[in-house]
N, C-alpha and C positions, 0 to 999 in steps of 0.2 A: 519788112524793110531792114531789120536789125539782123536778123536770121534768116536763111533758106530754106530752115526745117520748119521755119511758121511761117506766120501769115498776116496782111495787111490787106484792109480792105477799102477800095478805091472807087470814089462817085467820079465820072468824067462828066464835063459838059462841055461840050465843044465852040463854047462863048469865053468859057471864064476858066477850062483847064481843069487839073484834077483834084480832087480834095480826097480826104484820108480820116477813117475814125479813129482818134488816138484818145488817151485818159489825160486829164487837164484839171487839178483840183478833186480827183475822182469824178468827174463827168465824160460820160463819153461823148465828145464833140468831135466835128467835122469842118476838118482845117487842112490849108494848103500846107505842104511840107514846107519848111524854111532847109531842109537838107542837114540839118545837127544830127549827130550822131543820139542828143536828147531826143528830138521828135521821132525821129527811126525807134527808140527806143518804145516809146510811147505809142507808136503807129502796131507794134507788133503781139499776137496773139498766139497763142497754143493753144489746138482743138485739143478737148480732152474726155473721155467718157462722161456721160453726163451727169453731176453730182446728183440728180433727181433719182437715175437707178437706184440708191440705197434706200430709197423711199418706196418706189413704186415696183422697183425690179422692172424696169423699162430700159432695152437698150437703146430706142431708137432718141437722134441726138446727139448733141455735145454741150461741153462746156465752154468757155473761152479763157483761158487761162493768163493772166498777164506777164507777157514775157520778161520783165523787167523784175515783178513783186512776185514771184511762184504762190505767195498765200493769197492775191488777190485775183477775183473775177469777174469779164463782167454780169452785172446782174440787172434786172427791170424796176423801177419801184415808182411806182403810179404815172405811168409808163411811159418813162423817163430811164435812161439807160444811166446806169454809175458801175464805177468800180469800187466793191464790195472786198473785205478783207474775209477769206470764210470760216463762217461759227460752224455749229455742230446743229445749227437749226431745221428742221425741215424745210422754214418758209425762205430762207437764204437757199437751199436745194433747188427748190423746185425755182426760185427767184435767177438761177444762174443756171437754169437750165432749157436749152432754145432746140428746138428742131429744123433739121435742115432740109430747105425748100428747093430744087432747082432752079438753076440761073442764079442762086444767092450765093455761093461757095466754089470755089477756086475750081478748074475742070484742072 
């Protein structure tokens, strides 16, 4: 939304309209745009190799990168999605690092 070169990811329901996963207190929640140049800001992601390669030497994957925070990402933690500031940790690696499914990522 913020950017062209990333990425916003968008639930439609065709009752209630579209919703968007943006970071909100570091949670990553799922809310209708208000149209701010904040929530654009918040709505938008960078794919990025996946921080888990330097662990496992796996290229398959990404990470997500927050457009706004370059040191934050998102990450899972009891599995619950947050935006995570990233350490040097493995378990933050492998925590910010997701595989990518068909039908789930931009064509």
């Amino acid at each position: 939304m913020a950017d062209s070169r990333a990425f916003s990811f968008v639930a439609t329901n065709p009752n209630l309209g579209s919703f968007y996963l943006r970071h909100q207190g570091y949670r990553i929640k799922l809310h209708q745009s208000d149209g701010s140049d904040q929530f654009k800001q918040d709505a938008t992601f960078i794919f990025t190799p996946p921080l888990a390669y330097e662990v496992a030497q796996e290229p398959a994957g990404c990470s997500l990168r927050s457009y706004q925070w370059p040191n934050y990402f998102i990450r899972h933690i009891n599995r619950e999605l947050w935006l995570g500031k990233t350490d040097a940790s493995e378990q933050f690696k492998w925590d910010a690092s997701f595989h990518v499914r068909p039908g789930l990522y931009p064509t």
